[in-house]
N, C-alpha and C positions, 0 to 999 in steps of 0.2 A: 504494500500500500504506500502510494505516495506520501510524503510529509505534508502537511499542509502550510501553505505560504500565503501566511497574514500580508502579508505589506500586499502583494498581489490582490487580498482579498480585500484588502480596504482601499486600494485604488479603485474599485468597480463601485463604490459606494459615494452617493454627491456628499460634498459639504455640509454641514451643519446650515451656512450660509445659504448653499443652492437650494439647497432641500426648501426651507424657507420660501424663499425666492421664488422658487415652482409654486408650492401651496399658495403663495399671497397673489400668483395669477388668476385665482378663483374669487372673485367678487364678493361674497358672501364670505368665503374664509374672512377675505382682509378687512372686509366693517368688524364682523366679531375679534378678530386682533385686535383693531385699533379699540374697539370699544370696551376688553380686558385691559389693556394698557392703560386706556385713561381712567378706567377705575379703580384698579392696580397705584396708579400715579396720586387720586385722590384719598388714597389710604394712606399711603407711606412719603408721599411728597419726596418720593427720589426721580427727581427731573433727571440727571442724569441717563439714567438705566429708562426714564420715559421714553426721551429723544433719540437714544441708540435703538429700541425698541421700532419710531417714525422712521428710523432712516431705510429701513431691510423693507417699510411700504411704499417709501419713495423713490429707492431705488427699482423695487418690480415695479410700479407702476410709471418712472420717469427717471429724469437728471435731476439732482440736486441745483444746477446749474438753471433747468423748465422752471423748477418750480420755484424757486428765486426770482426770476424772470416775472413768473408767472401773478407772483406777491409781492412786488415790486420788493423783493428785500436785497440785502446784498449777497452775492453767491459766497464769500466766506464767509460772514456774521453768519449766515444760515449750515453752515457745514460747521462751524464753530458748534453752534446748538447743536445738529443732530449728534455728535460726538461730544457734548456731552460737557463739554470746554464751560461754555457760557450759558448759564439761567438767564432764560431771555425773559421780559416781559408780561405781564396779562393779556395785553394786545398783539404782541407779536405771537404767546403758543395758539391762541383764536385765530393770527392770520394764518397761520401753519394749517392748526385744524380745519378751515374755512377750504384752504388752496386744495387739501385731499380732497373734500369733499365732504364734510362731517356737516351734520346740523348738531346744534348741542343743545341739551333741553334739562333746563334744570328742574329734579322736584326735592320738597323738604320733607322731612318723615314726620 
Protein backbone atom coordinates (compact mmCIF):
# COMPACT_ATOMS: atom_id res chain seq x y z
CA UNK A 1 0.00 0.00 0.00
CA UNK A 2 1.16 3.40 -0.92
CA UNK A 3 2.14 5.96 1.81
CA UNK A 4 -0.08 8.51 1.86
CA UNK A 5 1.12 12.06 0.85
CA UNK A 6 -0.44 14.80 2.94
CA UNK A 7 1.16 17.82 1.28
CA UNK A 8 -0.25 16.21 -2.12
CA UNK A 9 -3.44 15.96 -0.35
CA UNK A 10 -3.87 19.26 0.90
CA UNK A 11 -2.86 20.82 -2.20
CA UNK A 12 -6.23 19.52 -3.82
CA UNK A 13 -8.16 21.34 -1.14
CA UNK A 14 -9.01 25.47 -1.79
CA UNK A 15 -8.01 27.86 1.00
CA UNK A 16 -9.79 28.71 3.86
CA UNK A 17 -9.94 32.07 1.85
CA UNK A 18 -11.32 30.59 -1.51
CA UNK A 19 -13.54 28.37 0.13
CA UNK A 20 -15.11 31.56 1.46
CA UNK A 21 -14.86 33.36 -1.58
CA UNK A 22 -16.85 30.59 -3.42
CA UNK A 23 -19.66 30.27 -0.68
CA UNK A 24 -20.01 34.25 -0.52
CA UNK A 25 -20.94 34.00 -4.46
CA UNK A 26 -24.33 32.69 -3.24
CA UNK A 27 -26.42 35.73 -2.56
CA UNK A 28 -28.33 34.59 0.33
CA UNK A 29 -25.15 32.93 1.97
CA UNK A 30 -23.53 36.58 1.90
CA UNK A 31 -26.74 38.63 3.51
CA UNK A 32 -26.68 35.95 6.31
CA UNK A 33 -22.78 36.56 6.67
CA UNK A 34 -22.98 39.87 6.74
CA UNK A 35 -25.95 39.81 8.96
CA UNK A 36 -23.99 37.31 11.71
CA UNK A 37 -21.07 39.71 11.41
CA UNK A 38 -22.83 42.60 12.32
CA UNK A 39 -24.41 41.01 15.15
CA UNK A 40 -21.60 39.30 16.08
CA UNK A 41 -19.86 43.11 15.81
CA UNK A 42 -22.83 44.59 18.16
CA UNK A 43 -22.12 42.06 20.86
CA UNK A 44 -18.44 42.38 21.36
CA UNK A 45 -17.64 45.71 19.56
CA UNK A 46 -14.47 44.05 17.82
CA UNK A 47 -14.58 46.29 14.76
CA UNK A 48 -11.54 44.86 13.94
CA UNK A 49 -12.32 41.13 13.39
CA UNK A 50 -15.81 43.00 11.89
CA UNK A 51 -14.18 44.68 8.84
CA UNK A 52 -11.71 41.76 8.14
CA UNK A 53 -14.92 39.77 8.23
CA UNK A 54 -16.50 42.95 5.19
CA UNK A 55 -13.52 42.42 3.24
CA UNK A 56 -13.64 38.38 2.13
CA UNK A 57 -17.69 40.08 0.84
CA UNK A 58 -16.14 42.64 -0.84
CA UNK A 59 -13.74 41.12 -2.36
CA UNK A 60 -16.37 38.10 -3.82
CA UNK A 61 -18.59 40.44 -4.65
CA UNK A 62 -15.98 43.55 -6.10
CA UNK A 63 -12.56 45.66 -5.64
CA UNK A 64 -11.99 47.37 -2.61
CA UNK A 65 -10.77 49.82 -5.20
CA UNK A 66 -15.30 49.76 -6.97
CA UNK A 67 -16.23 50.14 -3.94
CA UNK A 68 -14.26 53.18 -2.67
CA UNK A 69 -15.11 54.43 -5.80
CA UNK A 70 -18.32 53.60 -5.58
CA UNK A 71 -18.78 55.49 -1.68
CA UNK A 72 -16.97 58.00 -2.67
CA UNK A 73 -14.24 57.17 0.09
CA UNK A 74 -10.67 56.88 -0.26
CA UNK A 75 -9.20 53.45 -1.63
CA UNK A 76 -6.62 53.30 1.35
CA UNK A 77 -8.63 54.91 4.23
CA UNK A 78 -11.19 52.13 3.16
CA UNK A 79 -8.59 49.00 2.81
CA UNK A 80 -7.06 50.64 6.00
CA UNK A 81 -10.74 49.78 7.66
CA UNK A 82 -11.39 46.49 6.13
CA UNK A 83 -7.97 45.37 7.78
CA UNK A 84 -8.77 46.28 10.55
CA UNK A 85 -5.97 49.28 10.98
CA UNK A 86 -8.50 52.01 11.47
CA UNK A 87 -12.14 52.28 13.48
CA UNK A 88 -13.63 54.40 11.09
CA UNK A 89 -16.69 56.39 12.00
CA UNK A 90 -20.63 55.89 12.52
CA UNK A 91 -21.13 57.27 9.18
CA UNK A 92 -18.49 55.89 7.39
CA UNK A 93 -19.30 51.74 8.68
CA UNK A 94 -23.27 52.90 7.27
CA UNK A 95 -21.50 54.13 4.11
CA UNK A 96 -19.64 50.72 3.90
CA UNK A 97 -22.88 48.87 4.93
CA UNK A 98 -25.18 51.04 2.50
CA UNK A 99 -22.23 50.47 -0.71
CA UNK A 100 -22.87 46.33 -0.16
CA UNK A 101 -26.11 46.76 -0.09
CA UNK A 102 -27.41 46.34 3.56
CA UNK A 103 -30.80 48.05 4.72
CA UNK A 104 -30.23 48.31 8.52
CA UNK A 105 -33.30 48.20 10.76
CA UNK A 106 -33.12 48.81 14.19
CA UNK A 107 -35.46 47.37 16.97
CA UNK A 108 -35.40 47.63 20.82
CA UNK A 109 -36.29 44.75 23.05
Amino acid sequence: MDKLNIDKMLKDFPSFEQHLHDELQNKELEKEFLRICLVDYVKDGNYSMFFRELEHVVKARTTISQLAQDINLNRSNLSNILKGKVQPSFNTTIKILRGLGAEIEVKFA
